[in-house]
N, CA, C and O atoms as a Maestro MAE file, in Angstrom:
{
 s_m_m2io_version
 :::
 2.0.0
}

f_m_ct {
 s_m_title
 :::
 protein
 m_atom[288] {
  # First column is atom index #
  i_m_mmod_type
  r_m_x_coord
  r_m_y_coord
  r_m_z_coord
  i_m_residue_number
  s_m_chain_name
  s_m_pdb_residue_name
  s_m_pdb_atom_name
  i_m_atomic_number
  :::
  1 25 -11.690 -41.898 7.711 1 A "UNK " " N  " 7
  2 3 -10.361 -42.098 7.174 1 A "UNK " " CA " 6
  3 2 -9.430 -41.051 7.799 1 A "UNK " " C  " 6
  4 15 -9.531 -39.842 7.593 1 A "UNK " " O  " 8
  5 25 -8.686 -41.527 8.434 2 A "UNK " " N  " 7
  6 3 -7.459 -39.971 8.808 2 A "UNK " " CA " 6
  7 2 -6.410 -40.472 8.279 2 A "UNK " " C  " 6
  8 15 -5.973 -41.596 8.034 2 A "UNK " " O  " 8
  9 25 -5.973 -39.001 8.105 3 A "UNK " " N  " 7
  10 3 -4.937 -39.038 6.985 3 A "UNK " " CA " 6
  11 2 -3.802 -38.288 7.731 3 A "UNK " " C  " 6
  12 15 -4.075 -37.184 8.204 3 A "UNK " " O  " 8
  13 25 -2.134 -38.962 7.924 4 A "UNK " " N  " 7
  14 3 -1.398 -37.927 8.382 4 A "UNK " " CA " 6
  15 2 -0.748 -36.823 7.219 4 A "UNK " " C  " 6
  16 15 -0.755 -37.133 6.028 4 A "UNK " " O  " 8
  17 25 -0.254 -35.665 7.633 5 A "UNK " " N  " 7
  18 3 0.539 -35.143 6.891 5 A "UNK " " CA " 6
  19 2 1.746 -34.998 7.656 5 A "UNK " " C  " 6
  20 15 1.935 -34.656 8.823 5 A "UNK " " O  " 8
  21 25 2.535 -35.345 6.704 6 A "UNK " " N  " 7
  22 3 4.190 -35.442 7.064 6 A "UNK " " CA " 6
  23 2 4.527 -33.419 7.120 6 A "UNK " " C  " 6
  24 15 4.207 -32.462 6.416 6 A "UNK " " O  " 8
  25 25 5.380 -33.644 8.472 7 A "UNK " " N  " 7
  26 3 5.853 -32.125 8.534 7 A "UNK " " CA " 6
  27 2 7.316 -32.051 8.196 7 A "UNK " " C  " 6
  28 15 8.126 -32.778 8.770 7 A "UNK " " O  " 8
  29 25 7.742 -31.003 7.077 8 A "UNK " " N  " 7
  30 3 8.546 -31.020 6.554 8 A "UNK " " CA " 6
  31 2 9.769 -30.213 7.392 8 A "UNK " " C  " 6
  32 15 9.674 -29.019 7.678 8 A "UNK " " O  " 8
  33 25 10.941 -31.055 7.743 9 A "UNK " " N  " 7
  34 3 11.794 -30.016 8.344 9 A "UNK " " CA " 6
  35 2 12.186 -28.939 7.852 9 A "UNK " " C  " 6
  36 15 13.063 -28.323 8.457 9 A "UNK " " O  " 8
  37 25 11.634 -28.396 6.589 10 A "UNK " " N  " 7
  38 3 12.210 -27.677 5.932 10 A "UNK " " CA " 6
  39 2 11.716 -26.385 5.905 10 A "UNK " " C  " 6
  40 15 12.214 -25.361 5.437 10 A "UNK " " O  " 8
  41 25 10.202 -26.662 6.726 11 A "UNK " " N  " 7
  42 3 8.957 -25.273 7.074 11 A "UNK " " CA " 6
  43 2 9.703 -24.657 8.204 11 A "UNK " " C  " 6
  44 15 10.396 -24.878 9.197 11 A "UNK " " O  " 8
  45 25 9.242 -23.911 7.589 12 A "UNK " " N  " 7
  46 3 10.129 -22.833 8.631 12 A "UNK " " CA " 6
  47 2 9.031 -22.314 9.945 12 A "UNK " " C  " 6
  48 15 9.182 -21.594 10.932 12 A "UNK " " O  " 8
  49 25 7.776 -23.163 9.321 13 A "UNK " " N  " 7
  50 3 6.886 -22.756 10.360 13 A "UNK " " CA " 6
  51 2 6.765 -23.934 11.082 13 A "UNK " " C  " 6
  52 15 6.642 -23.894 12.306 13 A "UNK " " O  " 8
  53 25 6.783 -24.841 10.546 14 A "UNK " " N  " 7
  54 3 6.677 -26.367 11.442 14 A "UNK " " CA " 6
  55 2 5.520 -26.539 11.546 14 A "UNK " " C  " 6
  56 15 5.052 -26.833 12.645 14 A "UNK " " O  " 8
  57 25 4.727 -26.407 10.438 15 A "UNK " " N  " 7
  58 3 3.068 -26.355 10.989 15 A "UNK " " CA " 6
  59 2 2.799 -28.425 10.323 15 A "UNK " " C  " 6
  60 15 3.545 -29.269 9.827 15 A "UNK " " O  " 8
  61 25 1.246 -28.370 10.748 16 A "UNK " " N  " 7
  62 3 0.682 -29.592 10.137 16 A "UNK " " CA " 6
  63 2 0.190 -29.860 8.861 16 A "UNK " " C  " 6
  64 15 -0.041 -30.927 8.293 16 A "UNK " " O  " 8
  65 25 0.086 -28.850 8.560 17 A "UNK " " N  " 7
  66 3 -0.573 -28.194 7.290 17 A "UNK " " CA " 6
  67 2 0.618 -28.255 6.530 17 A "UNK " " C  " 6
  68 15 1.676 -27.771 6.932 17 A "UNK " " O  " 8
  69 25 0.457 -28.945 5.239 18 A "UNK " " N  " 7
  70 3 1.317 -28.956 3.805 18 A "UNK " " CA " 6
  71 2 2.199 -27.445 4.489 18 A "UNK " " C  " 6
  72 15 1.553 -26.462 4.853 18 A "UNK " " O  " 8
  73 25 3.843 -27.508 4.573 19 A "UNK " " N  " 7
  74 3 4.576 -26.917 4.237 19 A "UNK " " CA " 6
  75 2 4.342 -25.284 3.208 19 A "UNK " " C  " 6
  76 15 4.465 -24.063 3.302 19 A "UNK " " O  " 8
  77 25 3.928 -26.384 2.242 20 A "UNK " " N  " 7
  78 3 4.065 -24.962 0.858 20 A "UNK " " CA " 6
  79 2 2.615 -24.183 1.007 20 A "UNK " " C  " 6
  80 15 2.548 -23.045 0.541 20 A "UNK " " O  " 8
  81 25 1.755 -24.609 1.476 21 A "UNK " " N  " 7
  82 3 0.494 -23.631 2.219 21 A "UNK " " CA " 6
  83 2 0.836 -23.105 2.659 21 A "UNK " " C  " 6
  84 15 1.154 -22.222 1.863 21 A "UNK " " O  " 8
  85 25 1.321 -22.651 4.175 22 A "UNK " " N  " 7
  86 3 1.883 -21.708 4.628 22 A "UNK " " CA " 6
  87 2 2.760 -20.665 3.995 22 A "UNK " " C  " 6
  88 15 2.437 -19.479 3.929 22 A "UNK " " O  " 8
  89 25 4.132 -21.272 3.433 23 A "UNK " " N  " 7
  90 3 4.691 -20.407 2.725 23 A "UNK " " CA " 6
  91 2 4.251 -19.580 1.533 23 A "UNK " " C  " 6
  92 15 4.818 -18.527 1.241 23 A "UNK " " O  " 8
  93 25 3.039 -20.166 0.722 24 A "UNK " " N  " 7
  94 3 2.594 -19.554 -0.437 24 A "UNK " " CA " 6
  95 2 1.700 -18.368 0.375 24 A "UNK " " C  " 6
  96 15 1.388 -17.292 -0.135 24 A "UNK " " O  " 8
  97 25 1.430 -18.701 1.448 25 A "UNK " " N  " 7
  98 3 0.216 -17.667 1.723 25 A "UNK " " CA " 6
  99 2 0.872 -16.718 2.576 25 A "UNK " " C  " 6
  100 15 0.197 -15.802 3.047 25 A "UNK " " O  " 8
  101 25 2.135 -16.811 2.850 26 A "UNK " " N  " 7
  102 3 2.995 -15.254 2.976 26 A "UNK " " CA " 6
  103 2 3.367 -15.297 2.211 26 A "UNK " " C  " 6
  104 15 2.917 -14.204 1.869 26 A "UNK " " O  " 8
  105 25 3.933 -15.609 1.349 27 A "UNK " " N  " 7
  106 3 4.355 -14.895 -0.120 27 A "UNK " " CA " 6
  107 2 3.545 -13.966 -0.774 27 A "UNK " " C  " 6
  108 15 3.927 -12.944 -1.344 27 A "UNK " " O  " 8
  109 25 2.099 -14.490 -0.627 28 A "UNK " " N  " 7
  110 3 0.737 -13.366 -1.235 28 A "UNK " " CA " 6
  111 2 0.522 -12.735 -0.498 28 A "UNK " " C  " 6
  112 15 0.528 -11.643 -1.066 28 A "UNK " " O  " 8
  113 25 0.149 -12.463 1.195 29 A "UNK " " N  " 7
  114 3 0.350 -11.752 1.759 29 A "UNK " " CA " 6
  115 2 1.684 -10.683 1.423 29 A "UNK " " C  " 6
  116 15 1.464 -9.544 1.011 29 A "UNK " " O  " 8
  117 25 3.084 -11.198 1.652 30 A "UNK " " N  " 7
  118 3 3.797 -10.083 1.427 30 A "UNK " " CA " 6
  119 2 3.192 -9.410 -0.202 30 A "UNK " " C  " 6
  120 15 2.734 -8.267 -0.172 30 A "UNK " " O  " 8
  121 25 3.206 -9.785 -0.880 31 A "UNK " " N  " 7
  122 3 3.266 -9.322 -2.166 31 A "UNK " " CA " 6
  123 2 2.115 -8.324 -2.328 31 A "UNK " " C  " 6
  124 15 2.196 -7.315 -3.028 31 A "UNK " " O  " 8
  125 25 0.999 -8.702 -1.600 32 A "UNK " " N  " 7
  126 3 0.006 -7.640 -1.334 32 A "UNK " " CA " 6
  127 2 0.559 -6.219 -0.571 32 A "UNK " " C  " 6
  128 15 0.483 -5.050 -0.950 32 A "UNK " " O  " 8
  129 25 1.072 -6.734 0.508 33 A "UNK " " N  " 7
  130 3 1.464 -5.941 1.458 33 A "UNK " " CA " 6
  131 2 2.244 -4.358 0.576 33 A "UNK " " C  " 6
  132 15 2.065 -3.159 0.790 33 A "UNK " " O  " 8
  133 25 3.388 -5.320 -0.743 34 A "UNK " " N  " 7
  134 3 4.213 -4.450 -1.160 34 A "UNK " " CA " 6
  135 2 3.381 -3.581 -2.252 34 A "UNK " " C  " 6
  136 15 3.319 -2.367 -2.452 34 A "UNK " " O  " 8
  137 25 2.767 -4.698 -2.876 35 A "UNK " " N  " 7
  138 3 1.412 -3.270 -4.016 35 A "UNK " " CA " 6
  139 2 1.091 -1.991 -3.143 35 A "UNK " " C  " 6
  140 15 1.421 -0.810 -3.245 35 A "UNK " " O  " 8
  141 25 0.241 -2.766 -2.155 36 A "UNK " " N  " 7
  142 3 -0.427 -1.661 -1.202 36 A "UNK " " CA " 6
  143 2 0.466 -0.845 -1.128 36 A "UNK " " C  " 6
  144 15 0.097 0.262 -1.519 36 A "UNK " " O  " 8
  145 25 1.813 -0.904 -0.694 37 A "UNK " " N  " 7
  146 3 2.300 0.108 0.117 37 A "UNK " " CA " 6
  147 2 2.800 1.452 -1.614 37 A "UNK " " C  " 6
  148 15 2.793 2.682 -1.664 37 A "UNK " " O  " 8
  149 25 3.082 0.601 -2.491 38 A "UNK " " N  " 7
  150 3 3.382 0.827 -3.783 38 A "UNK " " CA " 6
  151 2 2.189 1.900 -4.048 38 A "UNK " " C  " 6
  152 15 2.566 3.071 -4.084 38 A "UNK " " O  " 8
  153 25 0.958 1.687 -4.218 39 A "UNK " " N  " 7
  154 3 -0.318 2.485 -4.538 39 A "UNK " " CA " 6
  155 2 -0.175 3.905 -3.154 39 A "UNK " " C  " 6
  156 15 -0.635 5.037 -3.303 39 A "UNK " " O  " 8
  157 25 0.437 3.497 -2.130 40 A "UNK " " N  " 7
  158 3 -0.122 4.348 -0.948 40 A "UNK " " CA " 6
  159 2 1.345 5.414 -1.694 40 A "UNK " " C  " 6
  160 15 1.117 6.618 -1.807 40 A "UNK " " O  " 8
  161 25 2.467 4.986 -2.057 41 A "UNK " " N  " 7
  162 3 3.294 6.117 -2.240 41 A "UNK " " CA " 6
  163 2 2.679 6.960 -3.766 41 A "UNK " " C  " 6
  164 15 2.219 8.102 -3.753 41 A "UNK " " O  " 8
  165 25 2.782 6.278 -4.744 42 A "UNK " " N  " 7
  166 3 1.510 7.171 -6.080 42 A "UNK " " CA " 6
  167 2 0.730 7.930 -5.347 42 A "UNK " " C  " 6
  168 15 1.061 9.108 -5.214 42 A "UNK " " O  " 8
  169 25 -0.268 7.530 -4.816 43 A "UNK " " N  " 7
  170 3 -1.124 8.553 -4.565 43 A "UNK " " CA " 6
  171 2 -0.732 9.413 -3.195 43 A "UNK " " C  " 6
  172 15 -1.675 10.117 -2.831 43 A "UNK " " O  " 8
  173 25 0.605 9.523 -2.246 44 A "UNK " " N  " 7
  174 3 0.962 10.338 -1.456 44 A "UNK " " CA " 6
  175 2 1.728 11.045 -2.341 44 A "UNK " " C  " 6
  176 15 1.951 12.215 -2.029 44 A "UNK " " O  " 8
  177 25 2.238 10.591 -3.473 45 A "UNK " " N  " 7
  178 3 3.115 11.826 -4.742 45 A "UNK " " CA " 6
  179 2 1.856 12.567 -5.429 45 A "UNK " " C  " 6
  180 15 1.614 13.774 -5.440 45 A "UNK " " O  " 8
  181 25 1.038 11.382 -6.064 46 A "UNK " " N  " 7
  182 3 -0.200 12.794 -6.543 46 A "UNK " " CA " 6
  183 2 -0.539 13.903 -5.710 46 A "UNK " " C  " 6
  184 15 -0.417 15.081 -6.045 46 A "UNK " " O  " 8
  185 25 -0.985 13.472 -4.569 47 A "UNK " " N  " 7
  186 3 -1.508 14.529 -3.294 47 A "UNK " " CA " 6
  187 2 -0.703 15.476 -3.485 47 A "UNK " " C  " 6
  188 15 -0.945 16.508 -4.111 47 A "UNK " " O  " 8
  189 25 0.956 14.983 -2.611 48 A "UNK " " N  " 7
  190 3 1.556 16.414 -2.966 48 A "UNK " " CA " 6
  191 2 2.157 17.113 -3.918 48 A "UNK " " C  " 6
  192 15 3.187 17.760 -3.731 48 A "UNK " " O  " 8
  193 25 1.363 16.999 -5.330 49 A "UNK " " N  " 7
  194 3 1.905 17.600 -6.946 49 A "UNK " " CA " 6
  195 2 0.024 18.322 -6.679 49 A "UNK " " C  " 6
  196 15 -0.022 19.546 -6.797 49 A "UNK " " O  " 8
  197 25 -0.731 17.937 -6.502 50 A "UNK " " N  " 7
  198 3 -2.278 18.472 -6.069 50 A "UNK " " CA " 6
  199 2 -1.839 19.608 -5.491 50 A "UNK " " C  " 6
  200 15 -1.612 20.657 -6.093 50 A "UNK " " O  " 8
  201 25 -1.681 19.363 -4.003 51 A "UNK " " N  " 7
  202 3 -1.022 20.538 -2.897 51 A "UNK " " CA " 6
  203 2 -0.437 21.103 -3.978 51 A "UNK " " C  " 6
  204 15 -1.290 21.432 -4.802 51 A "UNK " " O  " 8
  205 25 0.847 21.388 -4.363 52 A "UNK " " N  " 7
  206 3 1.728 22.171 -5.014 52 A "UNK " " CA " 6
  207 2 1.055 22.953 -6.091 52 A "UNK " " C  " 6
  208 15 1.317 24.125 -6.364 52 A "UNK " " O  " 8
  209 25 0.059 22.113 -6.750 53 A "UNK " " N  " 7
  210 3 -0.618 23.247 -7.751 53 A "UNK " " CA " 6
  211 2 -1.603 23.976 -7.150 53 A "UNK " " C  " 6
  212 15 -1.878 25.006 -7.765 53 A "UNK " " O  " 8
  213 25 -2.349 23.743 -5.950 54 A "UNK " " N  " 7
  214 3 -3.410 24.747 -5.488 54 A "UNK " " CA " 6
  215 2 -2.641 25.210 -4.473 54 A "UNK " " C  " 6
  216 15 -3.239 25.259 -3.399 54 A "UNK " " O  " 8
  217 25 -1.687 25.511 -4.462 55 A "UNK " " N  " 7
  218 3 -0.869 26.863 -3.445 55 A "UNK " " CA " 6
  219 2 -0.512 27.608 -4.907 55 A "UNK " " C  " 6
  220 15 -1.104 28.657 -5.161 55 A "UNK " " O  " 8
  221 25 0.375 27.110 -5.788 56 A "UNK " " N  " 7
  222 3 0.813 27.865 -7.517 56 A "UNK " " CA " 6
  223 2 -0.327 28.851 -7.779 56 A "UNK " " C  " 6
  224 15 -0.006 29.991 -8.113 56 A "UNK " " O  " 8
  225 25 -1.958 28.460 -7.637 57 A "UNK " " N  " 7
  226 3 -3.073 28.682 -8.075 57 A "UNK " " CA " 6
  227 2 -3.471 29.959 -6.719 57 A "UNK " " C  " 6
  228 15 -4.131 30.986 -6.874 57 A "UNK " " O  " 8
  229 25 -3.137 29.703 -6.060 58 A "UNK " " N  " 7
  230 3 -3.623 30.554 -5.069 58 A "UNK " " CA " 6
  231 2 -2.313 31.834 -5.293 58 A "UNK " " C  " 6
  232 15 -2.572 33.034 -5.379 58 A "UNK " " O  " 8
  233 25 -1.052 31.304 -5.352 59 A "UNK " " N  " 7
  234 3 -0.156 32.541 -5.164 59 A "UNK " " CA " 6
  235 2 -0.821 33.330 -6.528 59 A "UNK " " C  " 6
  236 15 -1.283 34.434 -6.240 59 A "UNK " " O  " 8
  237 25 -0.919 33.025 -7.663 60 A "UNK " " N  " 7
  238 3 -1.255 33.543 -8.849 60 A "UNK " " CA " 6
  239 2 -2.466 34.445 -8.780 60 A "UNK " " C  " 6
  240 15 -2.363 35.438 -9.500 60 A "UNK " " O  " 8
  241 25 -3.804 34.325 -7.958 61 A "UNK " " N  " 7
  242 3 -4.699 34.819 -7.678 61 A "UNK " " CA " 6
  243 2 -4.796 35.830 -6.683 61 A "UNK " " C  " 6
  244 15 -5.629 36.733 -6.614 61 A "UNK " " O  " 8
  245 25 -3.673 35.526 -5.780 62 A "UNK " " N  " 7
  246 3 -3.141 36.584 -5.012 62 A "UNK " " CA " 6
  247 2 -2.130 38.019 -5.471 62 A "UNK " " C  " 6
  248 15 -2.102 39.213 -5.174 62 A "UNK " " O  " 8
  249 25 -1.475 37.219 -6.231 63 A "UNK " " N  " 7
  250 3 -0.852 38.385 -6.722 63 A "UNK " " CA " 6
  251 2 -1.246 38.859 -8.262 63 A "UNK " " C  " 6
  252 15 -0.301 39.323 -8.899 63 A "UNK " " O  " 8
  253 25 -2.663 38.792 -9.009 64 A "UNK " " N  " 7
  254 3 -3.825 39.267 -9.652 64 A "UNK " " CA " 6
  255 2 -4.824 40.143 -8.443 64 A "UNK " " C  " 6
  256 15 -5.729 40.861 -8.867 64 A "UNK " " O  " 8
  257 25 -4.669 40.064 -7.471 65 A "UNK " " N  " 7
  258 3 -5.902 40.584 -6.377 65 A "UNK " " CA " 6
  259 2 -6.984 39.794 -6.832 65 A "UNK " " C  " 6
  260 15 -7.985 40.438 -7.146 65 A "UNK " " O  " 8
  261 25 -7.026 38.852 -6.920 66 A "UNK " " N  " 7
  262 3 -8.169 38.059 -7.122 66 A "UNK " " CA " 6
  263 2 -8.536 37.221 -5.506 66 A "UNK " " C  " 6
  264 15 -7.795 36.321 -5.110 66 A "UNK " " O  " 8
  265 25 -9.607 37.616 -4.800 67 A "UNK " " N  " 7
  266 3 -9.835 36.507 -4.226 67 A "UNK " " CA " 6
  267 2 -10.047 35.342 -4.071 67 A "UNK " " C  " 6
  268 15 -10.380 34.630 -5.018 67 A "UNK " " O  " 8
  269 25 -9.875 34.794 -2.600 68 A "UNK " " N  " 7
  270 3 -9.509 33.419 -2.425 68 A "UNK " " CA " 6
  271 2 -11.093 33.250 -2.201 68 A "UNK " " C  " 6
  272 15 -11.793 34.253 -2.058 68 A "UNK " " O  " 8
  273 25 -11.656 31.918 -2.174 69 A "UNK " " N  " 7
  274 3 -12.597 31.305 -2.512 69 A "UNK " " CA " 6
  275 2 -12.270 31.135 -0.293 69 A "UNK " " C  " 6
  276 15 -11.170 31.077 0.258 69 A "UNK " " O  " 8
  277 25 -13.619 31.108 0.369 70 A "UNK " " N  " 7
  278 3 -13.231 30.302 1.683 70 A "UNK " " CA " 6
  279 2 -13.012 29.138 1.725 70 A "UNK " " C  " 6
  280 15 -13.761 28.433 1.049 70 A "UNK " " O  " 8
  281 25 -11.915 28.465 2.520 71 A "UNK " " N  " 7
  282 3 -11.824 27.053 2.768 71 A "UNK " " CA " 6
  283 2 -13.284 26.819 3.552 71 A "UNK " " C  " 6
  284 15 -13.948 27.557 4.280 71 A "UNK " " O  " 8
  285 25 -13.524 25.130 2.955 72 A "UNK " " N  " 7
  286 3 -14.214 24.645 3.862 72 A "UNK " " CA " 6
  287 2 -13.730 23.659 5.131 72 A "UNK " " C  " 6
  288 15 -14.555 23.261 5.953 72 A "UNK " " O  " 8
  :::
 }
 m_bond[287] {
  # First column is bond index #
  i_m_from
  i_m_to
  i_m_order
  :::
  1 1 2 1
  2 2 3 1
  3 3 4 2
  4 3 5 1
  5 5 6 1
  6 6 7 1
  7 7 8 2
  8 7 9 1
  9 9 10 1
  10 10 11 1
  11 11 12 2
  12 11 13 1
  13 13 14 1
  14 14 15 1
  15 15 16 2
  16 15 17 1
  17 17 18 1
  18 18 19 1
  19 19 20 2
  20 19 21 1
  21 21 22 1
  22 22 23 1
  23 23 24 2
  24 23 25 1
  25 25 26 1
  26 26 27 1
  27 27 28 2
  28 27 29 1
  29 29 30 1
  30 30 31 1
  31 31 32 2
  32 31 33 1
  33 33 34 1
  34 34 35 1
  35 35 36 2
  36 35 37 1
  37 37 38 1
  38 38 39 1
  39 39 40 2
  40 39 41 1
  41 41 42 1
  42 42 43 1
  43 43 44 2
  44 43 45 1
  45 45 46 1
  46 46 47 1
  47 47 48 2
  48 47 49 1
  49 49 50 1
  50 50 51 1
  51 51 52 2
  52 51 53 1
  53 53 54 1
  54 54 55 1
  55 55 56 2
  56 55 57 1
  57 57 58 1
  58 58 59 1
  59 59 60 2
  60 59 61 1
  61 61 62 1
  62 62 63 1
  63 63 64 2
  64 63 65 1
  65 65 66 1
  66 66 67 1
  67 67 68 2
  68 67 69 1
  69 69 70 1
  70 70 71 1
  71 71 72 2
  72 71 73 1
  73 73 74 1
  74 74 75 1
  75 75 76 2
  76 75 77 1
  77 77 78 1
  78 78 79 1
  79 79 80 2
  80 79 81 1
  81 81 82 1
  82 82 83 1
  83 83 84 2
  84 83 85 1
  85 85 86 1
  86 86 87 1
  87 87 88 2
  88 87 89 1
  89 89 90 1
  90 90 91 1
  91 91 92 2
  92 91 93 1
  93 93 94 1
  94 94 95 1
  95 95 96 2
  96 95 97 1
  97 97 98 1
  98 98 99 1
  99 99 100 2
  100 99 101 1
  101 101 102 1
  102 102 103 1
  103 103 104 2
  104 103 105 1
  105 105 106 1
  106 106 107 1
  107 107 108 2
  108 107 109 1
  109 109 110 1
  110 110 111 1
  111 111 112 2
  112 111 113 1
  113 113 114 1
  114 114 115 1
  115 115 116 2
  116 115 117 1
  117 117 118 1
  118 118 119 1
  119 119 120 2
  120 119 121 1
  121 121 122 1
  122 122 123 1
  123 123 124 2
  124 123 125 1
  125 125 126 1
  126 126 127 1
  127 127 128 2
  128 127 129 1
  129 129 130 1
  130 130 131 1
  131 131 132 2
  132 131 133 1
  133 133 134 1
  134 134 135 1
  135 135 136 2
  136 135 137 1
  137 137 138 1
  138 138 139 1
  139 139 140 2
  140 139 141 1
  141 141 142 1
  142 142 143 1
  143 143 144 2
  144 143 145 1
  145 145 146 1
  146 146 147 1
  147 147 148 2
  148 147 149 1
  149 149 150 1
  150 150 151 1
  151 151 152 2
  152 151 153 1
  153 153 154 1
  154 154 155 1
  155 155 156 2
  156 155 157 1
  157 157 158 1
  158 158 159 1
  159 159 160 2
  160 159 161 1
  161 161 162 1
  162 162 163 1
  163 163 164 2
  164 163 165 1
  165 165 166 1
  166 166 167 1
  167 167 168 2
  168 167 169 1
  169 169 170 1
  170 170 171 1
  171 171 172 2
  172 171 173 1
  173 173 174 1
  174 174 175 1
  175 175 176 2
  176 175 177 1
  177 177 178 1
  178 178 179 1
  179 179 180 2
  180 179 181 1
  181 181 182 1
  182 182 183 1
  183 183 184 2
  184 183 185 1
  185 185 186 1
  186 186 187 1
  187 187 188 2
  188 187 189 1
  189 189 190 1
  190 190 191 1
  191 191 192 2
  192 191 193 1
  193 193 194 1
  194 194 195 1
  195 195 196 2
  196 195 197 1
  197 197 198 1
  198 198 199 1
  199 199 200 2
  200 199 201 1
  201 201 202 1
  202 202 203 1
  203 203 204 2
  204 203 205 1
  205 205 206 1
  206 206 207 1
  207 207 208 2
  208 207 209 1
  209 209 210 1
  210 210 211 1
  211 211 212 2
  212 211 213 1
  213 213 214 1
  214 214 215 1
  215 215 216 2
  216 215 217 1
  217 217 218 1
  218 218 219 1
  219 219 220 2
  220 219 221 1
  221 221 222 1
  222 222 223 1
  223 223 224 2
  224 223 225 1
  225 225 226 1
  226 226 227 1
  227 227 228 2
  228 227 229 1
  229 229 230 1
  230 230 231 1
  231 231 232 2
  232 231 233 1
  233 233 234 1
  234 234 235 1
  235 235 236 2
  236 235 237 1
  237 237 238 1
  238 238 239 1
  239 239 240 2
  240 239 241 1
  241 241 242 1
  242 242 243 1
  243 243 244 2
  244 243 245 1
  245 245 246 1
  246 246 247 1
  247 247 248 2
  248 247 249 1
  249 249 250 1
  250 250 251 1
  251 251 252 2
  252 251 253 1
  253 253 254 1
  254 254 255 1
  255 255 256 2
  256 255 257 1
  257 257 258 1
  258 258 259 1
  259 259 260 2
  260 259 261 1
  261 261 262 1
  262 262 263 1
  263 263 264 2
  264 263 265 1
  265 265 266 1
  266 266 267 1
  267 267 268 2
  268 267 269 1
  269 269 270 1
  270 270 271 1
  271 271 272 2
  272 271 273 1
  273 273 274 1
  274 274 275 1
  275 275 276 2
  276 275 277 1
  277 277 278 1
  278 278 279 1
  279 279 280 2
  280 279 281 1
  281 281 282 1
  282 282 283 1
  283 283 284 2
  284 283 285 1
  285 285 286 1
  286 286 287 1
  287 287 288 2
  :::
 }
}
Protein backbone atom coordinates (compact mmCIF):
# COMPACT_ATOMS: atom_id res chain seq x y z
CA UNK A 1 0.00 0.00 0.00
CA UNK A 2 1.80 3.48 -0.48
CA UNK A 3 0.58 6.13 0.95
CA UNK A 4 1.34 9.87 -0.13
CA UNK A 5 1.79 12.59 2.34
CA UNK A 6 0.72 15.93 1.27
CA UNK A 7 3.58 18.65 1.91
CA UNK A 8 2.32 21.51 3.53
CA UNK A 9 3.35 24.95 2.16
CA UNK A 10 3.28 26.07 5.35
CA UNK A 11 6.58 23.84 6.68
CA UNK A 12 9.01 25.80 6.82
CA UNK A 13 11.07 22.81 6.24
CA UNK A 14 9.32 21.42 3.20
CA UNK A 15 9.98 18.02 4.29
CA UNK A 16 7.78 14.67 3.38
CA UNK A 17 7.21 13.89 6.65
CA UNK A 18 3.86 15.33 8.39
CA UNK A 19 4.71 19.10 8.68
CA UNK A 20 3.97 19.20 12.54
CA UNK A 21 6.75 16.31 13.10
CA UNK A 22 9.33 18.32 12.23
CA UNK A 23 8.23 21.36 13.89
CA UNK A 24 7.28 19.60 17.23
CA UNK A 25 10.67 18.04 17.29
CA UNK A 26 12.45 21.50 17.30
CA UNK A 27 10.29 22.83 19.56
CA UNK A 28 11.58 19.91 22.11
CA UNK A 29 14.79 20.16 20.97
CA UNK A 30 14.83 23.96 21.56
CA UNK A 31 13.12 23.63 24.83
CA UNK A 32 15.71 21.14 25.95
CA UNK A 33 18.36 23.15 24.63
CA UNK A 34 16.94 26.18 26.96
CA UNK A 35 16.62 23.88 30.42
CA UNK A 36 20.10 22.75 29.71
CA UNK A 37 21.49 25.94 29.27
CA UNK A 38 19.11 27.11 32.42
CA UNK A 39 20.75 24.17 34.80
CA UNK A 40 24.39 25.06 33.25
CA UNK A 41 23.86 28.84 34.62
CA UNK A 42 22.52 27.43 38.53
CA UNK A 43 25.19 25.45 38.81
CA UNK A 44 27.95 28.08 37.18
CA UNK A 45 26.24 30.53 40.13
CA UNK A 46 26.60 27.70 42.77
CA UNK A 47 30.32 27.12 41.71
CA UNK A 48 31.04 30.65 42.02
CA UNK A 49 29.14 31.28 45.67
CA UNK A 50 31.44 27.66 46.43
CA UNK A 51 34.66 29.61 45.10
CA UNK A 52 33.67 32.70 47.15
CA UNK A 53 33.23 30.79 50.36
CA UNK A 54 36.52 28.71 50.19
CA UNK A 55 38.68 31.86 49.47
CA UNK A 56 36.23 33.69 52.80
CA UNK A 57 37.46 30.29 54.54
CA UNK A 58 40.92 30.47 53.58
CA UNK A 59 41.32 34.40 54.19
CA UNK A 60 39.87 33.62 57.80
CA UNK A 61 42.45 30.83 58.45
CA UNK A 62 45.04 32.95 57.24
CA UNK A 63 44.56 35.67 59.18
CA UNK A 64 44.02 33.11 62.55
CA UNK A 65 47.67 31.67 61.36
CA UNK A 66 46.01 28.67 60.79
CA UNK A 67 47.29 26.64 57.99
CA UNK A 68 46.24 25.95 54.63
CA UNK A 69 45.52 22.33 54.00
CA UNK A 70 47.77 21.49 50.36
CA UNK A 71 45.84 21.75 47.21
CA UNK A 72 45.52 18.71 45.37
Amino acid sequence: MNQEVSVSSECPYNTVRHPCDVQTECMVLEESVNEAYEVYEEMRDENQSLRDLIQLLKDIMLYYGIGLPPED
